[in-house]
VOBA-1610 file (N, C-alpha, C; in pm, whole numbers, padded with zeros to 5 digits, always signed):
BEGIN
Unk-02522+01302+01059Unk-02624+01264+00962Unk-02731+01181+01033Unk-02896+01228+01024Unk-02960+01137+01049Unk-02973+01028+01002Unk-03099+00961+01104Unk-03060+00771+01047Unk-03143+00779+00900Unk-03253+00788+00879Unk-03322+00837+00756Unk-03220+00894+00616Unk-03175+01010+00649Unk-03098+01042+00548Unk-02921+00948+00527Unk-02888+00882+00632Unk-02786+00750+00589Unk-02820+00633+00561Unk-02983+00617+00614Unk-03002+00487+00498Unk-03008+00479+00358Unk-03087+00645+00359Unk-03072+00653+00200Unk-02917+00652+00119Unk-02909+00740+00169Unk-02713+00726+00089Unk-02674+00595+00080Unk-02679+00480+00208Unk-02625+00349+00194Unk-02723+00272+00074Unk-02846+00291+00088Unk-02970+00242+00004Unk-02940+00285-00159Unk-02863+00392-00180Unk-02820+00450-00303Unk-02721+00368-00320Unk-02635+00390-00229Unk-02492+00298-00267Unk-02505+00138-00291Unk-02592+00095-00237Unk-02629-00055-00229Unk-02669-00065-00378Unk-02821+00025-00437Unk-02843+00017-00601Unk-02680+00020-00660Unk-02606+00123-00670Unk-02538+00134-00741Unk-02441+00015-00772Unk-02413-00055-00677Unk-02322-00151-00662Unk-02398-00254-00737Unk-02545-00260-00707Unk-02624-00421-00748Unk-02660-00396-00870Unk-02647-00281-00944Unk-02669-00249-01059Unk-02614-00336-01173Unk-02486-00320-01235Unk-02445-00462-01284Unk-02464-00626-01265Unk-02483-00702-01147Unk-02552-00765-01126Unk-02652-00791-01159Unk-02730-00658-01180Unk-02901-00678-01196Unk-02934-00716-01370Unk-02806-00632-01406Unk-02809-00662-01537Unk-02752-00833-01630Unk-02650-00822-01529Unk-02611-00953-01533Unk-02698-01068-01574Unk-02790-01091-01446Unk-02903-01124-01404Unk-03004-01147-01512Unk-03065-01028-01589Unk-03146-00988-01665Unk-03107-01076-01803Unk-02976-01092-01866Unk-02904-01081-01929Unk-02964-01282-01934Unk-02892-01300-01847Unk-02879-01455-01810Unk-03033-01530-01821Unk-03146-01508-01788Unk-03254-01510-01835Unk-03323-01499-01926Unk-03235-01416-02044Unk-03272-01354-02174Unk-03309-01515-02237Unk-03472-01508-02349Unk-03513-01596-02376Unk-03413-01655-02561Unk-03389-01504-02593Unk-03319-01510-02717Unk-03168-01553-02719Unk-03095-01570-02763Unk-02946-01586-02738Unk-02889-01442-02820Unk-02898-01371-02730Unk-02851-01222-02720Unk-02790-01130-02585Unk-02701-01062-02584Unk-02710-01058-02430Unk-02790-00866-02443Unk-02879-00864-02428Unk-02995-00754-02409Unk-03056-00761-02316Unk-03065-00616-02284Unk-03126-00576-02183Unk-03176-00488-02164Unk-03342-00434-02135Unk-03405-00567-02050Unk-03424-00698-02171Unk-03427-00783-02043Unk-03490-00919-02151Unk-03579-00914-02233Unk-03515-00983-02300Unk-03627-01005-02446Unk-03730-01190-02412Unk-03807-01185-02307Unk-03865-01279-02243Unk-03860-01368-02171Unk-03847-01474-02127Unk-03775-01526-01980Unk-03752-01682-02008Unk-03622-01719-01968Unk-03587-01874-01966Unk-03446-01909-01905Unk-03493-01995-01824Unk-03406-02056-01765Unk-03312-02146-01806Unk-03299-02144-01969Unk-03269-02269-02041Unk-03113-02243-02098Unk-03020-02151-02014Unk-02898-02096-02021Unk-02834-02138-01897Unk-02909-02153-01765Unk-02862-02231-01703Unk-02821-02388-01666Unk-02961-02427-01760Unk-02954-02611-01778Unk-02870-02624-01899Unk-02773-02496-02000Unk-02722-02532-02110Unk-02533-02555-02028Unk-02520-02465-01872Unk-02383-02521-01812Unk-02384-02683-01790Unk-02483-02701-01758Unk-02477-02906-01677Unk-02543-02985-01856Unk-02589-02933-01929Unk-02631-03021-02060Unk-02513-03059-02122Unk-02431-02986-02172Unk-02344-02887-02260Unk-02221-02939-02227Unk-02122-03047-02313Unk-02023-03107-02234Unk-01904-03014-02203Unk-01930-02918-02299Unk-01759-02871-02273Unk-01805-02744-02139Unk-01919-02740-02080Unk-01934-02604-02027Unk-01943-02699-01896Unk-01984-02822-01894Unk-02022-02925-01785Unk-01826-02971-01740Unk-01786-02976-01848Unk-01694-03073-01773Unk-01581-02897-01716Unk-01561-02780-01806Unk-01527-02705-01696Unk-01585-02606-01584Unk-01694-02658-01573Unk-01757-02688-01423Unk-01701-02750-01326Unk-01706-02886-01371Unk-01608-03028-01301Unk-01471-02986-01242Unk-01422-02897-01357Unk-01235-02885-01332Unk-01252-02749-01252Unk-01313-02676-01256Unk-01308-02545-01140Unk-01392-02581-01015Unk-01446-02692-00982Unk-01494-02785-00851Unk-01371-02807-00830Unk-01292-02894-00870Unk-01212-02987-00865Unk-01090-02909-00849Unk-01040-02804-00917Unk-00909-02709-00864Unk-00930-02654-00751Unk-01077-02546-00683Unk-01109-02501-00608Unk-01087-02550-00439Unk-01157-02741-00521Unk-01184-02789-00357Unk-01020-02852-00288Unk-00960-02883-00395Unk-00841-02928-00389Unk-00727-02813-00365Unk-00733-02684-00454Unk-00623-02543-00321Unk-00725-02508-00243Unk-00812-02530-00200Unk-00819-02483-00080Unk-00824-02586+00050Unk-00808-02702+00005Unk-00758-02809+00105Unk-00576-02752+00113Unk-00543-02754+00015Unk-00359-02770+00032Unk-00333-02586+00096Unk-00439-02499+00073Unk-00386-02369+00105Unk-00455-02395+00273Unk-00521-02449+00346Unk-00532-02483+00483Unk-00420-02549+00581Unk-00409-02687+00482Unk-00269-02755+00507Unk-00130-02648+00542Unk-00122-02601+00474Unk-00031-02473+00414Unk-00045-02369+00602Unk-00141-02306+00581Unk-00172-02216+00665Unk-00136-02266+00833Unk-00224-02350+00822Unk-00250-02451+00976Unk-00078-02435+01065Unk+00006-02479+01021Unk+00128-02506+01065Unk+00187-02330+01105Unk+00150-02271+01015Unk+00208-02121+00976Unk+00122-02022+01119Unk+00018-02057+01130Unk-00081-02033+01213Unk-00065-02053+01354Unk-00020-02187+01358Unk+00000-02254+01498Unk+00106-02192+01516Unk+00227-02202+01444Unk+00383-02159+01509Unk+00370-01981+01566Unk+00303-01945+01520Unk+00255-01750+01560Unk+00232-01777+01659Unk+00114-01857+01697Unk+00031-01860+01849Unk+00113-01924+01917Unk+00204-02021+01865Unk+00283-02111+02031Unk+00393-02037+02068Unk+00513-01995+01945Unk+00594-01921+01947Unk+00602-01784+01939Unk+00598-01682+02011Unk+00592-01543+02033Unk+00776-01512+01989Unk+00822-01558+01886Unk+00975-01537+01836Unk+00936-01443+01745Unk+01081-01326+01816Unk+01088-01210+01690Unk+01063-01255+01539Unk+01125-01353+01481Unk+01135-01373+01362Unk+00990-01451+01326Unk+00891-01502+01382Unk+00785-01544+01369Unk+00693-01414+01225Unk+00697-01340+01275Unk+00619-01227+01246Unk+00688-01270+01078Unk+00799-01278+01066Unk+00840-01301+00922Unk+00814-01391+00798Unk+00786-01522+00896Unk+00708-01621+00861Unk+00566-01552+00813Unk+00492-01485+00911Unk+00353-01446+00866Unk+00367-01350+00777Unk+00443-01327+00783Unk+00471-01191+00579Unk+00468-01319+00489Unk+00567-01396+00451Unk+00586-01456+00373Unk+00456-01543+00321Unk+00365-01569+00406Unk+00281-01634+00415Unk+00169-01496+00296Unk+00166-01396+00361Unk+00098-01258+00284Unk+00133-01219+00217Unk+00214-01253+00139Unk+00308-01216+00028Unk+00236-01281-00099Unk+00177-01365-00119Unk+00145-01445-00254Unk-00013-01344-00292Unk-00102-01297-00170Unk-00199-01235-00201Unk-00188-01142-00242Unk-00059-01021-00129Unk-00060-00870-00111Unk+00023-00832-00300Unk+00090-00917-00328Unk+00141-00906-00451Unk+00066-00864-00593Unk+00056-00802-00699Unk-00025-00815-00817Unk-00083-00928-00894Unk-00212-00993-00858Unk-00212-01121-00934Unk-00115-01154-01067Unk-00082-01065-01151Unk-00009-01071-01258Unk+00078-01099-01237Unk+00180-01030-01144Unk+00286-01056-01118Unk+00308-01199-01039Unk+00228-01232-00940Unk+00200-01406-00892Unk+00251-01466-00990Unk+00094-01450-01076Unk+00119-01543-01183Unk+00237-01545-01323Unk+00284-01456-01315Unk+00414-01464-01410Unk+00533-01549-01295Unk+00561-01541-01253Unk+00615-01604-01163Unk+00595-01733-01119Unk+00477-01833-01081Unk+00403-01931-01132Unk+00436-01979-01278Unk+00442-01849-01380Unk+00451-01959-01462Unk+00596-01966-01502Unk+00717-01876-01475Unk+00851-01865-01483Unk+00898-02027-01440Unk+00817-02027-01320Unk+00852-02134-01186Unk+00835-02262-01230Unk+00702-02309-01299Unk+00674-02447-01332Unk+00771-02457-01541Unk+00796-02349-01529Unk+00885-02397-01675Unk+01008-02386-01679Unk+01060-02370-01603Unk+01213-02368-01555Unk+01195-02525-01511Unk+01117-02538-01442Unk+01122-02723-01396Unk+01102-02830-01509Unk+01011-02745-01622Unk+00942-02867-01787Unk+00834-02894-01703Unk+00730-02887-01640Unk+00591-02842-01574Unk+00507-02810-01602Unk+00500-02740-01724Unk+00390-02594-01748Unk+00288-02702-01779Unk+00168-02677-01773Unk+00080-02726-01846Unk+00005-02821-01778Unk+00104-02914-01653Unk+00074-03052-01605Unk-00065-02962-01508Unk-00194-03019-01505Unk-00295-03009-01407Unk-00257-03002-01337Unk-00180-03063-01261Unk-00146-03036-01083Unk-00113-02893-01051Unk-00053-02880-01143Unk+00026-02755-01096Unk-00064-02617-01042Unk-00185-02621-01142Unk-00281-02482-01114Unk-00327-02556-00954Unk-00353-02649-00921Unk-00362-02683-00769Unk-00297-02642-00674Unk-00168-02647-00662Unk-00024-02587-00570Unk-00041-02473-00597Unk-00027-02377-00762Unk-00032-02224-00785Unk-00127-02142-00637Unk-00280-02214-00692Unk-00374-02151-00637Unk-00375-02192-00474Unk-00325-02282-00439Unk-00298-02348-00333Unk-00230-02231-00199Unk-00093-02189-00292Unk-00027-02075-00222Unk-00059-01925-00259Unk-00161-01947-00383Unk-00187-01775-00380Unk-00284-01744-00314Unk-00388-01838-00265Unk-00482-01832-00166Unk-00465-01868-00017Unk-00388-01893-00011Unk-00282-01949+00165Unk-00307-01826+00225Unk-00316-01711+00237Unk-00390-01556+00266Unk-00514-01579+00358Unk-00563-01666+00314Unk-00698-01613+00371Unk-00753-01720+00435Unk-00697-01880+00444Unk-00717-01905+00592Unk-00582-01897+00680Unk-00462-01839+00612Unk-00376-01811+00755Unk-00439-01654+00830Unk-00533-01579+00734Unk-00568-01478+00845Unk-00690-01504+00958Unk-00785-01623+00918Unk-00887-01666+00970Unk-00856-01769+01061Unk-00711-01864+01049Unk-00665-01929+01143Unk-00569-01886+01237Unk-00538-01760+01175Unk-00459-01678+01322Unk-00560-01592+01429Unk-00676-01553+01392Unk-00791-01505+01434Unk-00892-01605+01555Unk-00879-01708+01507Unk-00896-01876+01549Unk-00793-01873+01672Unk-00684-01931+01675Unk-00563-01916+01772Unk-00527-01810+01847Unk-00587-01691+01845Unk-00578-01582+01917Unk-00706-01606+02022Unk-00824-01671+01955Unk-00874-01650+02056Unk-00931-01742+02171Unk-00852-01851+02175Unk-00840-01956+02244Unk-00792-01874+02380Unk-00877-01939+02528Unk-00816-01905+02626Unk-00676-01978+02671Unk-00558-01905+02668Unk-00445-01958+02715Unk-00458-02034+02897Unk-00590-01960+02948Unk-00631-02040+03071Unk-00606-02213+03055Unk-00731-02212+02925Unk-00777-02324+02924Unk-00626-02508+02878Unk-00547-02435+02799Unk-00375-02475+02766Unk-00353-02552+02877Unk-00341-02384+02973Unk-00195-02402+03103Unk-00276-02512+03146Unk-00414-02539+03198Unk-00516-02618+03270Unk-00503-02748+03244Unk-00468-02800+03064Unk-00452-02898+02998Unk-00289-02967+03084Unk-00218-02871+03038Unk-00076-02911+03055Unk-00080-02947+03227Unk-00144-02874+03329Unk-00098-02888+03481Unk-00171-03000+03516Unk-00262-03059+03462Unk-00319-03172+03442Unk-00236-03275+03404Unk-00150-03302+03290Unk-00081-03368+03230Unk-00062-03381+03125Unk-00135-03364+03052Unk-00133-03361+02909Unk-00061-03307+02837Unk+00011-03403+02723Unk+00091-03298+02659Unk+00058-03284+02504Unk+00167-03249+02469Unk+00134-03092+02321Unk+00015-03183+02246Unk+00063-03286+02204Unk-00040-03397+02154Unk-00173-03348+02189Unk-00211-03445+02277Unk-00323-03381+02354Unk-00413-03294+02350Unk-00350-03163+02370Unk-00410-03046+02354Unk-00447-02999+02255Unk-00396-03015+02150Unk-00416-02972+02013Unk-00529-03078+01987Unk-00538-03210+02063Unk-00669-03271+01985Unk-00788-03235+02061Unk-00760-03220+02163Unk-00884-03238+02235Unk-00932-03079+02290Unk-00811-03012+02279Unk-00853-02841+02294Unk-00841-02750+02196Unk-00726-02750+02107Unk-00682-02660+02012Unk-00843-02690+01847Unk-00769-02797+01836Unk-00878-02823+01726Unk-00987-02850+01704Unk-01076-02856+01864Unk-01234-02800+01789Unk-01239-02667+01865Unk-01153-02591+01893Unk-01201-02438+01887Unk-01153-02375+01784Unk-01074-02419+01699Unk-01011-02368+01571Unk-01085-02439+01466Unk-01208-02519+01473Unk-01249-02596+01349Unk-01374-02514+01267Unk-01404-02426+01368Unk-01505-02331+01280Unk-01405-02242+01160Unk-01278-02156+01219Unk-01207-02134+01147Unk-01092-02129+01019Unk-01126-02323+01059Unk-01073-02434+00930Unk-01155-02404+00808Unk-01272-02447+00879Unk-01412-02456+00781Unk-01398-02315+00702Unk-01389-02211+00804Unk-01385-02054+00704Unk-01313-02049+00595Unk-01176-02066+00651Unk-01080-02075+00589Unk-01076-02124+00443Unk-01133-02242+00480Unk-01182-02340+00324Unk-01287-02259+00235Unk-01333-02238+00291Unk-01479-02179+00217Unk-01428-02055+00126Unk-01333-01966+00175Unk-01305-01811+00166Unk-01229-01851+00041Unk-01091-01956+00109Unk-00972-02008-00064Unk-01127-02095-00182Unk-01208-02185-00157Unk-01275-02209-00232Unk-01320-02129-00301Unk-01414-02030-00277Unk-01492-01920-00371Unk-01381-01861-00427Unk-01330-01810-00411Unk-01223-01717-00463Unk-01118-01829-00591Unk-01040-01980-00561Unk-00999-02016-00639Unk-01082-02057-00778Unk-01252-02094-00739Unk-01355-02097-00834Unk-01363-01990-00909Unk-01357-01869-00868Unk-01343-01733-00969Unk-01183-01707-01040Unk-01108-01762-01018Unk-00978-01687-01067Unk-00944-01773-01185Unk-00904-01671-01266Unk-00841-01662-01371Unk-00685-01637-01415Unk-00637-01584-01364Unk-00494-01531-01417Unk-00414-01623-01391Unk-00420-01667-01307Unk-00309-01785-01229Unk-00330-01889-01312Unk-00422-01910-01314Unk-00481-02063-01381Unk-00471-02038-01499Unk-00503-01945-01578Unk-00449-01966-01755Unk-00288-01905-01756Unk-00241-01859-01691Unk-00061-01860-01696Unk+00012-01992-01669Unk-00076-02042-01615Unk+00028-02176-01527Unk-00040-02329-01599Unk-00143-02316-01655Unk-00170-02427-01731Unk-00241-02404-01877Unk-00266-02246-01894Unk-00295-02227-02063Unk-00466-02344-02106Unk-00417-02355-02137Unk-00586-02474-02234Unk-00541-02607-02193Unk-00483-02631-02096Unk-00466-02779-02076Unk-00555-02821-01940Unk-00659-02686-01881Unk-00686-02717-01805Unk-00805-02601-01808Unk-00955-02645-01859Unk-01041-02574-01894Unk-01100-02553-01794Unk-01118-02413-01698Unk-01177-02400-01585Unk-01271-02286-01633Unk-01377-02329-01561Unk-01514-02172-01641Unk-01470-02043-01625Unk-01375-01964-01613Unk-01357-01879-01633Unk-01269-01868-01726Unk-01184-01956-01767Unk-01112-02000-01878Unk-01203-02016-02000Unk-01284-02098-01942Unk-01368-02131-02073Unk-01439-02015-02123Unk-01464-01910-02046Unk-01572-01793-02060Unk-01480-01671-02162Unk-01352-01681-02143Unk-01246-01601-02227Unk-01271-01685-02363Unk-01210-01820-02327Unk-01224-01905-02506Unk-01321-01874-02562Unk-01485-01912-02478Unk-01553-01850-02567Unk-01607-01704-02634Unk-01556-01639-02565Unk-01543-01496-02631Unk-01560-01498-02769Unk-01436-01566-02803Unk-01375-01540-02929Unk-01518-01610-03040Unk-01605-01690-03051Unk-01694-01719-03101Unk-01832-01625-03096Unk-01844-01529-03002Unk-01946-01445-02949Unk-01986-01476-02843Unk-02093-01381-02791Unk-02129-01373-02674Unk-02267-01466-02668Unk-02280-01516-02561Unk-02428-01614-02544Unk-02466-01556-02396Unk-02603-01558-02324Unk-02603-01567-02204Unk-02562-01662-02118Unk-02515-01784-02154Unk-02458-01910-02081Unk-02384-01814-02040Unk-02324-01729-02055Unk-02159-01672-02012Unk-02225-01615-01865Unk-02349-01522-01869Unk-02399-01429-01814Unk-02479-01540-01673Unk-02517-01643-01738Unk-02580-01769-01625Unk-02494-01803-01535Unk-02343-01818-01603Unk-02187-01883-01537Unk-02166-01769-01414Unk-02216-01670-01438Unk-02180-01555-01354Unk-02274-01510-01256Unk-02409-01545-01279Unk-02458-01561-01155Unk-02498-01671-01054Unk-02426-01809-01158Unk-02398-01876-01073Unk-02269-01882-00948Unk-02231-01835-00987Unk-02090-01804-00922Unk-02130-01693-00805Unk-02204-01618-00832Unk-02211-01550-00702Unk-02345-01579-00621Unk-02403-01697-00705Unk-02503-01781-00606Unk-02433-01873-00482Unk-02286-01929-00516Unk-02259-02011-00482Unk-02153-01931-00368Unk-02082-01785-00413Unk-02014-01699-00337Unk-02152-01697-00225Unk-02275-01653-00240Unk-02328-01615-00140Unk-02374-01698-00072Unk-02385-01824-00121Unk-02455-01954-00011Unk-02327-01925+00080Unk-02189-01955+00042Unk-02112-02013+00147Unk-02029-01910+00242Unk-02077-01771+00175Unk-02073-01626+00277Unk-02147-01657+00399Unk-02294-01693+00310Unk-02414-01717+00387Unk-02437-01778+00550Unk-02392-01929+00493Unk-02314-01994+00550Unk-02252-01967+00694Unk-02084-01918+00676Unk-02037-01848+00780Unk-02086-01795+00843Unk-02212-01646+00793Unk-02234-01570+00869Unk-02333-01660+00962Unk-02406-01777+00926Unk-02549-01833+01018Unk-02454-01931+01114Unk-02366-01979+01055Unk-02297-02090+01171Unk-02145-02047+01248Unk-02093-01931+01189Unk-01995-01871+01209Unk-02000-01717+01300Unk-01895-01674+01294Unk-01881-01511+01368Unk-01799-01486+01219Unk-01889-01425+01163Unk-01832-01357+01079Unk-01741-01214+01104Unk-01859-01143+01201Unk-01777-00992+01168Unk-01633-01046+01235Unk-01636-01130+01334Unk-01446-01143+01380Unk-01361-01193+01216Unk-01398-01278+01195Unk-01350-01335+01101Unk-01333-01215+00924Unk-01375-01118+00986Unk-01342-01032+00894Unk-01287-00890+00948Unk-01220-00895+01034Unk-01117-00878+01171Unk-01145-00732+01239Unk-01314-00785+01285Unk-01358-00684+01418Unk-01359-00770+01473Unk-01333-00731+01605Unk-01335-00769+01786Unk-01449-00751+01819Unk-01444-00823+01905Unk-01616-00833+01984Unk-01566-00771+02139Unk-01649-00709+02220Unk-01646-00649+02353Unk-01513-00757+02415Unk-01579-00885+02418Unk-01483-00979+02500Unk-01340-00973+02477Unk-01321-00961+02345Unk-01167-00946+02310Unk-01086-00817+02403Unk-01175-00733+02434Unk-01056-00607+02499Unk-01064-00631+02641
//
């Protein structure tokens, strides 16, 4: 296929995909409180109604606040899981890294029934913390694949060099391991952040209405009708997906980190 006739196909495929979005978009701007489309005239006054608006403001607050918090504990989580792959080359290692891929590769549904089996067998359900740990380990996926990506590609030169020097395990991990693995921390965080900010299933199985997160809140309000606030919530969310895509790709190596090799690797 020429280049002309595959931009178009990709250029087709690109509309098709941004199509909902666009409507989204359209929707969220709407001046009336209707969700129509095209707009019925233009205002921005659906977006200043998430930060005005207490109950839409404060689960704002609590999906900041779950987000930034599993994806600190799903790093924590990873980091250790990560390191033991790269130091230890043990058959049974590899098993560890399933278990670790197991909370993603699974059916969110099924996660989360399980999550919530888990915290009510203990008398749990409901307590806030808990959607923290849930999302904590159902997002542990995606910086143990960005911190094993990280640790692979450290020169083992640069180690042996540390150690014949003197230095030991200590050492190395501060002054070599962890700022060549800190771009991949940072990923790591960023990837469980966006993603725990969008999810839903986990978080209303495992804490129900005791813990109003905007996508929670965007189901509750269903049930009253539809407003474009709903439609604003949603392109804020992939304003904020794309800053911190963005992000990676300007200060990061993305395409590795989304697991192509670069020449150097072979």
């Amino acid at each position: 296929m020429g280049t002309w006739p595959s931009r178009l196909v990709f250029a087709c495929f690109g509309l098709f995909l941004a199509a909902p979005l666009a409507v989204v978009a359209g929707v969220a701007v709407n001046e009336k409180k209707s969700l129509t489309f095209p707009p019925e005239g233009f205002s921005l006054s659906w977006f200043g109604e998430i930060f005005a608006n207490p109950e839409w403001f404060s689960a704002l607050l609590a999906s900041v606040g779950v987000a930034a918090s599993a994806s600190v504990l799903a790093v924590l989580i990873a980091l250790p899981i990560a390191w033991f792959l790269w130091r230890w080359h043990a058959p049974f290692a590899r098993i560890v890294q399933v278990l670790g891929l197991a909370p993603f590769i699974l059916p969110p549904v099924i996660t989360a029934l399980g999550f919530l089996a888990f915290w009510s067998e203990l008398g749990l359900y409901g307590e806030p913390w808990t959607v923290v740990i849930s999302h904590g380990i159902f997002f542990v996926t995606l910086p143990l694949v960005t911190l094993t990506l990280g640790f692979d590609a450290i020169d083992g030169a640069l180690v042996e060099a540390a150690a014949t020097m003197g230095a030991d395990e200590k050492t190395v991990l501060r002054t070599i391991v962890f700022p060549l693995i800190r771009p991949y921390i940072v990923s790591g965080l960023a990837f469980a952040f966006v993603l725990s900010l969008n999810e839903y299933i986990v978080a209303y199985m495992v804490v129900g209405f005791t813990v109003e997160t905007l996508p929670i809140k965007i189901f509750n309000a269903l049930r009253y009708g539809y407003t474009p606030t709903m439609a604003a919530v949603s392109i804020l969310f992939v304003a904020v997906a794309a800053a911190v895509f963005g992000l990676i790709a300007r200060f990061g190596d993305l395409p590795r980190l989304m697991g192509a090799w670069s020449p150097r690797d072979e």
